[in-house]
C-alpha positions in Angstrom: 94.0 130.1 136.3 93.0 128.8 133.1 90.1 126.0 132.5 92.5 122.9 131.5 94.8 123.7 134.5 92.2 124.1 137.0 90.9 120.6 135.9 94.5 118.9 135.9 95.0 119.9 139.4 91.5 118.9 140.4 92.0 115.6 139.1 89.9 115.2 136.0 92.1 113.9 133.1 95.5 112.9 134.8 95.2 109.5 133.8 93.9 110.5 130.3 96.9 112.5 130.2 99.1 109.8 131.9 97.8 107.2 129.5 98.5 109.2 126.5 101.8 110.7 127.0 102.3 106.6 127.8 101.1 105.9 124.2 102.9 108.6 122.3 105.9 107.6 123.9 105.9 104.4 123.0 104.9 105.3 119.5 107.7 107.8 119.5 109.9 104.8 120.4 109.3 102.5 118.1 109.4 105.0 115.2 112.9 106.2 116.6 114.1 102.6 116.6 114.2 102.6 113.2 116.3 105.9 112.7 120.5 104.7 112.6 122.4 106.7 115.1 119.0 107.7 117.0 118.2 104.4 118.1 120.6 104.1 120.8 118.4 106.9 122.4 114.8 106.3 121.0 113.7 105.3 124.9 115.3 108.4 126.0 113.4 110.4 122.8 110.0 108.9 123.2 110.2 109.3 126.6 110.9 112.7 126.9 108.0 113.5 124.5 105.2 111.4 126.8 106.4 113.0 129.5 106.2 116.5 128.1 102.4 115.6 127.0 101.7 114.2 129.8 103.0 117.2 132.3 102.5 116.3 135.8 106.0 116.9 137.4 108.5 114.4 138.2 105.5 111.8 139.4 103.7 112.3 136.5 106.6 111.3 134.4 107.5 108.5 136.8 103.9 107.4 135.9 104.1 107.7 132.9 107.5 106.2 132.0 105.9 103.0 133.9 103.5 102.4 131.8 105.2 103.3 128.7 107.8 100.0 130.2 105.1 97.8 130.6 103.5 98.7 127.4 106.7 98.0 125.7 107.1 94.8 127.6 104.3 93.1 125.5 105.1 93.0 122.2 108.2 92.5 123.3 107.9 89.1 125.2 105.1 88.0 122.2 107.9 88.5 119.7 110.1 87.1 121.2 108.2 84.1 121.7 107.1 83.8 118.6 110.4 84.0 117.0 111.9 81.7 119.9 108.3 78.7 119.2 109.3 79.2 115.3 113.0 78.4 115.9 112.7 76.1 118.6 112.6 72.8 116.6 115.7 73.9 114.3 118.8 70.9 114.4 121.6 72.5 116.2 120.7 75.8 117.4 117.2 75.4 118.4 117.6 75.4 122.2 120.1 78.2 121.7 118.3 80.5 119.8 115.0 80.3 122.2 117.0 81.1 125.6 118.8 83.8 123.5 115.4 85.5 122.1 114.3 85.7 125.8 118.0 87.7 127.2 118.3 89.7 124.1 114.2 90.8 124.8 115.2 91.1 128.2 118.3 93.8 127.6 116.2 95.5 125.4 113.5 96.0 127.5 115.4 96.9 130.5 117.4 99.1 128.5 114.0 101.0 127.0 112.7 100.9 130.3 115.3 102.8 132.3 116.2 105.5 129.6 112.4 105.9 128.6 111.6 106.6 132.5 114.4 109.0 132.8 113.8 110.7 129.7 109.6 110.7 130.2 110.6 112.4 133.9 113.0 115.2 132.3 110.2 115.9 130.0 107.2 116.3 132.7 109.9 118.4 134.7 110.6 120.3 131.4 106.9 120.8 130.7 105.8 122.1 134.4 108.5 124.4 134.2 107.8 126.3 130.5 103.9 126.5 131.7 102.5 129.7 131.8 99.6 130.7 134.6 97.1 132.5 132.6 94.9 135.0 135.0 
């Protein structure tokens, strides 16, 4: 069994691996956002590549998945905010426009969240599946 694997199954450098298959996914994301026709999927894209680097079967890209949600959640909920403290003191649609920023942040990150888990647990699966035990 090769060095790296022995060391992933022993412990040492999950959570590195974990943390950064969290951070290129969400990376991946935001970069796919901005693609027309592929940003309907970019959770489901980004996901499924940080949970490919990260390769620790289906609770590995559970893990991973997580944490790429919540580190979506934050700029999220900042922009939002910002936009809705900006807007809030506008005549007539003022009140509107800051309930609205916090739903339409809310459907978006629900909607990251669930494709970008189910896309970073295909990806671990996919990964622990093509590796190949060296002797």
């Amino acid at each position: 069994m090769c060095l790296s694997r022995l060391s992933h199954y022993c412990g040492v450098g999950i959570i590195a691996r974990v943390l950064g298959g969290a951070l290129i996914g969400t990376v991946c994301t935001f970069i796919f956002y901005f693609i027309p026709l592929v940003n309907s999927i970019a959770p489901f894209l980004g996901g499924l590549l940080g949970g490919y680097y990260a390769d620790g079967g289906s609770g590995g890209g559970l893990k991973t998945g997580v944490l790429m949600t919540i580190f979506m959640i934050i700029p999220g909920f900042l922009l939002g905010g910002i936009l809705g403290s900006i807007l809030r003191d506008a005549p007539v649609l003022g009140g509107f426009v800051v309930a609205s920023a916090f739903v339409i942040t809310l459907v978006i990150v629900a909607h990251a969240a669930l494709i970008g888990i189910i896309g970073s647990v295909i990806g671990a699966v996919l990964a622990e599946r093509s590796t190949i035990y060296r002797f």
